[in-house]
C-alpha positions in Angstrom: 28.5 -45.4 -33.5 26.2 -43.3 -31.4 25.7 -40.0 -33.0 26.2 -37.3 -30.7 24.2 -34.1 -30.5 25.3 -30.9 -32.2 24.5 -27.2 -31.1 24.5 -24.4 -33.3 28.4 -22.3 -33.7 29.3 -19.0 -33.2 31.8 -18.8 -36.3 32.9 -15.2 -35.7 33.4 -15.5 -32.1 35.4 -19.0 -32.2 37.5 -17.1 -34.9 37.4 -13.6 -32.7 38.8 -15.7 -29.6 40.9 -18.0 -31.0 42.8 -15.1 -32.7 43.2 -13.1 -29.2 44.1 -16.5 -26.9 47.0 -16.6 -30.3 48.6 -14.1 -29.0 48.6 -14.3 -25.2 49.6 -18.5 -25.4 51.7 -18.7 -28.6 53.0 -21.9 -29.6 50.2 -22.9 -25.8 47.5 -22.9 -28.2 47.2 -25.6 -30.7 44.8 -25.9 -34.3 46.1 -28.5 -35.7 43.6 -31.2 -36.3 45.6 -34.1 -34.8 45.3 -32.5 -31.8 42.1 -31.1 -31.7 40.7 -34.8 -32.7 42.7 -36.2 -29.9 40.7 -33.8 -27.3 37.7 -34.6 -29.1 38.0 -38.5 -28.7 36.3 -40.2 -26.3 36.9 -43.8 -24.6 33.6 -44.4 -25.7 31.5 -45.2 -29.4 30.0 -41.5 -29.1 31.5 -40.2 -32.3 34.4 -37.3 -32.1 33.2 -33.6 -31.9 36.7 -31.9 -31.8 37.4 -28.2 -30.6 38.5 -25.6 -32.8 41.5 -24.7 -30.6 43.5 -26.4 -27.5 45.5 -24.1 -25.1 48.0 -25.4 -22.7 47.5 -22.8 -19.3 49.7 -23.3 -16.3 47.9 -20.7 -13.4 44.3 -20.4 -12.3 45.0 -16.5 -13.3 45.3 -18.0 -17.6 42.5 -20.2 -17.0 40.8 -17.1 -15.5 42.0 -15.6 -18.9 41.1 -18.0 -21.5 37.2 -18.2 -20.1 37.3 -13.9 -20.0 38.2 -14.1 -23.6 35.7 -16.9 -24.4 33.1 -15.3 -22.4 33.1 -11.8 -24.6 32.7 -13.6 -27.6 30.4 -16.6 -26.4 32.7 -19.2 -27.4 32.5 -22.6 -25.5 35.2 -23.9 -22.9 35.9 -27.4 -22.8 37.8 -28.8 -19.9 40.0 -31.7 -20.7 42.3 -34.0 -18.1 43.8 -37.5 -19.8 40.7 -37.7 -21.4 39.6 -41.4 -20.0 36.0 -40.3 -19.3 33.7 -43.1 -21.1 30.3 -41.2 -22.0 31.6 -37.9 -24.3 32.9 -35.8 -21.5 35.5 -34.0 -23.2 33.4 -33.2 -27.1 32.4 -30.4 -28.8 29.3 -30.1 -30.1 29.7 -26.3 -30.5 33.4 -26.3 -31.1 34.8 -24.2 -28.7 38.2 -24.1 -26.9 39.7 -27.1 -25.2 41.4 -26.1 -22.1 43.8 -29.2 -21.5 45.0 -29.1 -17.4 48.1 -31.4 -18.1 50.7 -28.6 -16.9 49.0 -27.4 -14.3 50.5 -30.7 -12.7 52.1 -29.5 -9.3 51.4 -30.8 -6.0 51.3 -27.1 -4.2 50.8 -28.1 -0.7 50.9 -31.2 1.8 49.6 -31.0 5.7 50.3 -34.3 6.6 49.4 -33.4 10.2 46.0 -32.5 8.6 45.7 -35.3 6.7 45.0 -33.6 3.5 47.2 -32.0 0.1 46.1 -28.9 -2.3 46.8 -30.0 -5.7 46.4 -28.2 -9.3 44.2 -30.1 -11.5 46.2 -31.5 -13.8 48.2 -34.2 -11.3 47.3 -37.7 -11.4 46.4 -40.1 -9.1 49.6 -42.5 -9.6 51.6 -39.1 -9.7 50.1 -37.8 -6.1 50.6 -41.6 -4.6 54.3 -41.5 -5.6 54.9 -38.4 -4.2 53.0 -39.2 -1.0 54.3 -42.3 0.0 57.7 -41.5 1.6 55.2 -40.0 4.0 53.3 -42.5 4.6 50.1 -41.2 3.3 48.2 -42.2 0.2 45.0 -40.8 -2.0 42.5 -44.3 -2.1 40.3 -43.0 -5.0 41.4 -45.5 -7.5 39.4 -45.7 -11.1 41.9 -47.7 -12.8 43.1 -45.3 -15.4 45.8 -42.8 -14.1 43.1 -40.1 -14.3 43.8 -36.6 -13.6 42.7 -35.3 -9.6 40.7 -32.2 -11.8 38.6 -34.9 -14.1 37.8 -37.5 -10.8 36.5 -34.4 -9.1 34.4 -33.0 -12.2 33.2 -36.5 -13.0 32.7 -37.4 -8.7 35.2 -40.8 -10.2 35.5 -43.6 -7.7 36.5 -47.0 -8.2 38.0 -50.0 -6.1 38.4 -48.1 -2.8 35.5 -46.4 -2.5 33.5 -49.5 -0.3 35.8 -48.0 2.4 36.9 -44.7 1.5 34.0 -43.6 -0.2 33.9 -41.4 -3.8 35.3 -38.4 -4.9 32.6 -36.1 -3.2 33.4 -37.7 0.3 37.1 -37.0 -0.4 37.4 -33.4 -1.8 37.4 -30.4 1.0 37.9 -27.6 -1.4 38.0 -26.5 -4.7 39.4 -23.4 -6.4 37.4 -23.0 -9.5 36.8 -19.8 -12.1 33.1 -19.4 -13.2 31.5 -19.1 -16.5 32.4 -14.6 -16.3 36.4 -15.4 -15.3 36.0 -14.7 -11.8 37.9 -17.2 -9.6 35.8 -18.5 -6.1 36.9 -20.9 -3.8 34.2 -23.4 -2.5 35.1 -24.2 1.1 38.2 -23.8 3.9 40.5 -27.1 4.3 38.3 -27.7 8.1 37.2 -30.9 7.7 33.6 -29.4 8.4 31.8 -26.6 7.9 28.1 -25.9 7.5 28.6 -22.3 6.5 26.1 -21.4 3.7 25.0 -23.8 0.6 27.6 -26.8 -0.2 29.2 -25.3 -3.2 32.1 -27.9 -3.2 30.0 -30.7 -3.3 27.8 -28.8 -6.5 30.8 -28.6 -8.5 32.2 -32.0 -7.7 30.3 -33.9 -10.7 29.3 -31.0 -12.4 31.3 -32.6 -15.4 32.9 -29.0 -16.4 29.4 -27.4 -16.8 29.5 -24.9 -14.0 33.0 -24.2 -13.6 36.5 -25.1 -14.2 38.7 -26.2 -11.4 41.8 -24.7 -10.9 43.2 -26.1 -7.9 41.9 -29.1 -5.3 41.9 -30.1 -1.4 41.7 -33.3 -0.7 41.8 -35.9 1.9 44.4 -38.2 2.6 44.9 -41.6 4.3 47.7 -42.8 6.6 49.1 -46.2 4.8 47.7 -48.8 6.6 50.4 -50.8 8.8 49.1 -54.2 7.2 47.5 -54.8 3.8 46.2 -58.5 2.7 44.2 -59.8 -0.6 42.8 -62.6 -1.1 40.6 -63.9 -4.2 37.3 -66.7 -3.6 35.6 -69.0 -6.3 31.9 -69.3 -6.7 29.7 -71.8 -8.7 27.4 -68.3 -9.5 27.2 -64.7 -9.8 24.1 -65.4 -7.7 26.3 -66.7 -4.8 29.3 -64.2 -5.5 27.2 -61.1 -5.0 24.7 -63.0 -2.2 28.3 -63.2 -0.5 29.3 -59.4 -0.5 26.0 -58.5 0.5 26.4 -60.5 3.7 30.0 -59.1 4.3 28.9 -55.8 4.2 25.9 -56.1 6.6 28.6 -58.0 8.8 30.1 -54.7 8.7 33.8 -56.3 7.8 36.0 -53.2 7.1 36.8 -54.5 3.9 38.8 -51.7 1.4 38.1 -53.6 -1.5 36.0 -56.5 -2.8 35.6 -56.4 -6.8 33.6 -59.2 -9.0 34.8 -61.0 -11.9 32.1 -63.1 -13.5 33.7 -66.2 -15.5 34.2 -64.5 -18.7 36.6 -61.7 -17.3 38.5 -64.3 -15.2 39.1 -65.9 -18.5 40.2 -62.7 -20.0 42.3 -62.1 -17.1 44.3 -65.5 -17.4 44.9 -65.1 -21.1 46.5 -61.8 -20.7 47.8 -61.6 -17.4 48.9 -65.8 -17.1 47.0 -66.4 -14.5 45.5 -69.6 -13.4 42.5 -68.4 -11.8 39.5 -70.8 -11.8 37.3 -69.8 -14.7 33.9 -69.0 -12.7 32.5 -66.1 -11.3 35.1 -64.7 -8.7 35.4 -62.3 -6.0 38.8 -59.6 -5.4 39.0 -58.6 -1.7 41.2 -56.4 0.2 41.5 -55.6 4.0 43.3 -53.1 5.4 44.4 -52.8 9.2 46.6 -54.0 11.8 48.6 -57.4 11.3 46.5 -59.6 13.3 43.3 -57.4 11.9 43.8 -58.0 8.3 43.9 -62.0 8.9 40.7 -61.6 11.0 39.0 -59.9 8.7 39.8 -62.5 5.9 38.6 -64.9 8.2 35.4 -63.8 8.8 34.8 -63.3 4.9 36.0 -67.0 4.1 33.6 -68.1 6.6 30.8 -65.7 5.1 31.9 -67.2 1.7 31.5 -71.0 2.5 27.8 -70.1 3.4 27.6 -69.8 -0.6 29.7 -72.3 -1.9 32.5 -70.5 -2.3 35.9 -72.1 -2.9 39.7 -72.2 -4.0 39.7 -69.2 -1.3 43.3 -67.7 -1.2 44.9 -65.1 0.9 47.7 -63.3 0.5 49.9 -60.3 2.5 52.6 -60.5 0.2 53.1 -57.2 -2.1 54.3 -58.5 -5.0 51.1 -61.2 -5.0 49.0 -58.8 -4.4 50.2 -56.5 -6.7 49.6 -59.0 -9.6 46.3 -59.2 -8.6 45.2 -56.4 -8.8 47.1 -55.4 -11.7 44.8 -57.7 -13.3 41.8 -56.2 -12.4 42.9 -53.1 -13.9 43.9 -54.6 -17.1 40.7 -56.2 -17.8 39.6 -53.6 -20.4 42.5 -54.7 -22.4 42.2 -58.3 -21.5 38.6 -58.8 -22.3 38.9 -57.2 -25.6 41.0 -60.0 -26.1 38.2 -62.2 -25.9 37.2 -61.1 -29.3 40.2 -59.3 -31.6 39.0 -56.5 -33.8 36.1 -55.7 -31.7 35.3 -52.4 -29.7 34.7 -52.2 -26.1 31.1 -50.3 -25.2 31.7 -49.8 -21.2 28.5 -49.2 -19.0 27.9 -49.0 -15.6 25.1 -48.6 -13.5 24.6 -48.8 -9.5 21.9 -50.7 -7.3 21.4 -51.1 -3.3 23.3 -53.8 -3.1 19.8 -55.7 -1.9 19.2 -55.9 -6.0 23.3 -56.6 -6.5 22.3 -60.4 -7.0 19.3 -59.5 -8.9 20.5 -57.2 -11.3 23.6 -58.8 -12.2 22.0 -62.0 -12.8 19.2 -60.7 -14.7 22.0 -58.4 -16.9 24.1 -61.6 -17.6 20.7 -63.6 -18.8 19.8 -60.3 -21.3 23.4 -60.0 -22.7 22.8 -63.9 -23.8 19.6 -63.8 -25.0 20.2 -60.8 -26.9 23.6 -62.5 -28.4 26.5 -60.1 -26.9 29.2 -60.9 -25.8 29.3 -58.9 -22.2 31.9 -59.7 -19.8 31.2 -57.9 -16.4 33.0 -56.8 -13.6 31.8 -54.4 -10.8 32.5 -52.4 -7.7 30.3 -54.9 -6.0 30.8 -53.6 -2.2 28.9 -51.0 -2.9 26.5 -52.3 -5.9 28.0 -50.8 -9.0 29.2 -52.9 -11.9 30.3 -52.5 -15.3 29.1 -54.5 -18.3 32.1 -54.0 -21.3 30.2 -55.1 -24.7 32.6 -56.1 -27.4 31.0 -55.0 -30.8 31.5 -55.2 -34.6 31.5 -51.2 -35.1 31.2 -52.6 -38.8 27.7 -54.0 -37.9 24.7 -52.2 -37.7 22.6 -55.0 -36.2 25.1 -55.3 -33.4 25.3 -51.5 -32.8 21.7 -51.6 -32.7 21.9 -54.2 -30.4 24.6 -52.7 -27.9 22.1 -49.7 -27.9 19.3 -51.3 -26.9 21.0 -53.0 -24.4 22.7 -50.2 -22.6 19.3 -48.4 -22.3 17.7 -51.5 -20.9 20.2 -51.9 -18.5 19.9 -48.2 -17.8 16.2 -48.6 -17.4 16.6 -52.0 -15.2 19.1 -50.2 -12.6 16.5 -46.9 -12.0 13.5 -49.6 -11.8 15.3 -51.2 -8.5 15.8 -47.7 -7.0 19.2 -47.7 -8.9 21.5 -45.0 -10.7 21.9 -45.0 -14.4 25.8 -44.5 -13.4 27.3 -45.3 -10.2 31.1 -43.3 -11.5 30.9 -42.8 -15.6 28.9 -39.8 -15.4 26.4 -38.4 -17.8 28.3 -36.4 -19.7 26.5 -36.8 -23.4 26.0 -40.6 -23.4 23.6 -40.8 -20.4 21.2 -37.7 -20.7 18.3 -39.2 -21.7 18.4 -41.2 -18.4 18.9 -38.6 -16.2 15.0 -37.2 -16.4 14.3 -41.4 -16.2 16.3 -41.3 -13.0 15.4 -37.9 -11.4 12.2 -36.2 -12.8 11.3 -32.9 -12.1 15.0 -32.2 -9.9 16.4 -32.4 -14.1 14.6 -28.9 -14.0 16.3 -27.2 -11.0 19.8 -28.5 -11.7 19.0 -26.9 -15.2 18.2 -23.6 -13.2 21.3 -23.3 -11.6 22.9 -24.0 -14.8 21.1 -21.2 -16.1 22.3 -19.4 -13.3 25.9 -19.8 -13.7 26.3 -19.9 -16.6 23.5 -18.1 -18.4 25.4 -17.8 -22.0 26.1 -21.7 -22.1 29.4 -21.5 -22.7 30.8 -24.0 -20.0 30.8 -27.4 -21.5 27.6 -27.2 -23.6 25.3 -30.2 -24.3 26.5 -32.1 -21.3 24.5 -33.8 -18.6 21.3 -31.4 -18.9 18.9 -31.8 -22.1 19.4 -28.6 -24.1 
């Protein structure tokens, strides 16, 4: 188990606060340690800081509150969503107050001649899709777990979609947020452009929590495409699986998704999902269009894929096929820990130009096996990010040892081919010692304007910038 940071506490002022937030939120703020451990857990093998208290707000005017009273006594604030972050987003290394978003769950506002929706933080993706689609509109940011709309924004989330429609930070027009002294700003106007002053939306999509809490969101919609069709292709490689998708998207196919499976996960996937899918590295595509453009467009990629061996290739525009299929792919956490019972799943990702896709990939698979971990991968591959989930002993030091040294080679591989250290995990406490690795002397300025807004500290302390 990785052992994450502690900063110093502020006894009296955790005690000072916690007693005032008492009586404005009642039976709203929680102590128990069940519940505090819960908001302390992470998806990850960083181990659990918990909070000292969790309070339930419902308006930006109490989360406005809670960070006053935390600011006068220099206690810490610790956003929390569903708490499905994977690198110790939601911890405590100071204690502090958990400020969990999960009532502040209504969908205020929809301009569907606008194409966009105002949401509080606390609604999900799955939740903002229901509601949305007897309107024919739909969110595409898709990161598998029904995250909350506040948490994809603070963590800039992706996922499947975002080959097409792009990340978090291309699909966010505003943000109501309250800084680290109460006060409550709003970032932008719902105009699809603006270049009035600095980008502050855009600065606190990512910021992980660290420079503000948000309170309430704008985003961008999508009009449900009149035709959707999947389809699923074979390879002999992950070589000639990701030389494939680099070749689609320089033949600039609209494709929505395309998602790789390398053999392991496709067994994963037919064990737990009873599939028959042929056991070798495999691509997921999806096209979105018109009728006759969606069967185009699958077209083109088959032809694309027989370039590199591919085979088995299968298309489909029926829903309830396609909805299998992609089911799949977002139970492949589960599936592949199937591959091995009683062992933990590490996820990592990282990102490359998709010029080093092949590269990187390949080169991961061969570490994993020399190494001796057992590393099924899967990735975002249209636009070079992938994920490598090692399942681990947690009862074994060599093979924690191990999973270590692997994640920060992999880490070091992806910034050594002009990579990322993560594509849509974030830093949160698990990547920081990457991020100087990756970015250099810029780790200094975003730590200024850390300073800056928060000069006490108090906003998610010990994430993404080295205290």
């Amino acid at each position: 188990m990785v052992q994450a940071t502690s900063l110093p506490r502020n006894e009296p002022g955790i005690k000072a606060a916690i007693g005032v937030l008492k009586q404005t939120f009642g039976d709203r703020l929680q102590t128990g340690q069940a519940i505090r451990e819960q908001h302390g857990h992470t998806t990850t093998w960083i181990e659990t800081q918990a909070p000292d208290a969790v309070v339930f707000p419902t308006s930006t005017e109490e989360v406005a509150a809670i960070v006053k009273t935390c600011a006068e006594y220099g206690v810490p604030v610790i956003p929390f969503g569903t708490g499905t972050s994977l690198e110790g987003h939601v911890n405590a290394p100071a204690g502090g107050i958990s400020v969990d978003m999960a009532r502040m769950d209504k969908i205020l506002a929809v301009h569907a001649e606008d194409l966009d929706v105002v949401v509080q933080p606390g609604v999900t993706r799955e939740q903002l899709n229901t509601f949305l689609r007897d309107q024919g509109l739909f969110f595409p940011i898709d990161p598998g777990a029904n995250a909350s709309l506040g948490g994809m924004a603070a963590t800039r989330a992706s996922g499947t979609n975002a080959v097409r429609y792009g990340t978090m930070k291309d699909n966010v027009l505003a943000l109501e947020v309250v800084m680290a002294d109460g006060e409550v700003i709003r970032t932008a106007q719902r105009a699809k452009k603006s270049s009035a002053g600095y980008d502050m939306t855009r600065l606190m999509v990512g910021s992980e929590g660290t420079l503000g809490l948000i309170t309430e969101i704008t985003l961008r919609l999508q009009g449900i495409p009149e035709a959707i069709r999947s389809a699923r292709c074979a390879f002999r490689s992950v070589d000639d699986a990701c030389r494939a998708v680099m070749m689609t998207i320089q033949y600039g196919i609209p494709v929505a998704r395309i998602e790789m499976l390398d053999a392991m996960s496709v067994k994963a996937a037919n064990t737990y999902s009873k599939l028959d899918l042929p056991e070798v590295p495999l691509l997921l595509l999806e096209f979105h269009g018109s009728e006759a453009g969606v069967v185009e467009q699958a077209e083109m990629f088959s032809s694309i894929a027989e370039e590199f061996g591919g085979f088995d290739f299968e298309a489909t525009s029926t829903a309830e096929e396609r909805n299998k299929l992609w089911q799949a792919r977002h139970d492949m956490y589960w599936a592949c820990l199937g591959l091995r019972p009683g062992a933990k799943g590490i996820s990592t990702d990282v990102c490359v130009p998709i010029s080093r896709l092949a590269e990187c990939v390949s080169t991961a698979r061969e570490k994993a096996e020399e190494m001796g971990l057992m590393a099924p991968m899967v990735g975002h591959v249209g636009d070079g990010n992938f994920h490598a989930l090692l399942l681990i002993d947690m009862d074994s030091a060599e093979e924690r040892a191990k999973a270590d040294e692997y994640v920060g080679w992999l880490n070091d591989l992806a910034i050594s081919m002009d990579g990322t250290c993560t594509g849509e995990h974030g830093i949160g406490q698990g990547k920081r010692p990457y991020l100087t690795k990756e970015l250099g002397a810029a780790t200094r300025y975003m730590a200024a304007v850390k300073a800056a807004l928060d000069p006490d500290n108090i906003l998610n302390p010990g994430k993404i910038i080295s205290d």
